[in-house]
N, C-alpha and C positions, 0 to 999 in steps of 0.2 A: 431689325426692329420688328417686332409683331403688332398686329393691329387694334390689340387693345390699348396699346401704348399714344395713338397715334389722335391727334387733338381735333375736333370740329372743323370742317373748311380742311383739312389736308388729306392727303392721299397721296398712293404708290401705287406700285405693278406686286404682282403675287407671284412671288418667287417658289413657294414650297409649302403643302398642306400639312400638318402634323394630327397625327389623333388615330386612333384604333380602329378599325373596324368599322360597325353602323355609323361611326361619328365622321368616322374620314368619308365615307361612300355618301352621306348625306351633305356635307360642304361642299363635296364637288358635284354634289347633283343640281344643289342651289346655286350655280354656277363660279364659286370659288374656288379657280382654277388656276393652274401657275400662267403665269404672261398677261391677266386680266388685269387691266386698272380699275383700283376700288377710291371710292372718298366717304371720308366719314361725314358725316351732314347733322346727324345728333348725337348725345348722351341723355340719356334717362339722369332726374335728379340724384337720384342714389349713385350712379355709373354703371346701371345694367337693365336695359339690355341696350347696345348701341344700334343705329342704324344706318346703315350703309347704300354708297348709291352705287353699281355697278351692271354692266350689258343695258343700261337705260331704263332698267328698274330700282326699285329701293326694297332692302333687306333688312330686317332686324333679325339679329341674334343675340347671345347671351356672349357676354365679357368672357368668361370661361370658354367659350370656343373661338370667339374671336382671339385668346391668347395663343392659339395652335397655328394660326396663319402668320405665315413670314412676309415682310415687304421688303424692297429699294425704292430709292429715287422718293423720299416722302416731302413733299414739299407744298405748297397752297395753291387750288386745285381753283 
C-alpha cells in the first residue's frame, strides 16, 4: 500500500522510498525513511496535499509524492 492510499487516523512503518533523484533525496531528508512510523492525521478538501505526523513532528506533502512511499502494518494509530 502507499501512502496516499492510506485514510485519516491510520498509519504504517515505511518500508521503501520511490522517486528519482532531488525527489528521492528530499523525502528522506524530511525524514521519510524505511522503518519510520508515519499517520496520516489530514487531507486537504480536494485530497492534496496530506499531512502527516512522523519523528513527533507533522509534515505536509503533495498526494503525488506521498504516492512514491510504500507502507506495512496500516492500521488505526
Amino acid at each position: 500500500m502507499t501512502l496516499d492510499q492510506v485514510k485519516p487516523g491510520y498509519g504504517g512503518i515505511i518500508t521503501a522510498v520511490g522517486g528519482e533523484g532531488a525527489l528521492r533525496h528530499r523525502l528522506l531528508d524530511m525524514g521519510l525513511t524505511p522503518k519510520t512510523q508515519v499517520m496520516v492525521r489530514k487531507v486537504a478538501p480536494m485530497g492534496d496535499p496530506i499531512e502527516l505526523y512522523l519523528r513527533s513532528y507533522v509534515l505536509t506533502i503533495r498526494r503525488e509524492d506521498a504516492a512514491k512511499i510504500q507502507l506495512k502494518e496500516v492500521s488505526p494509530v
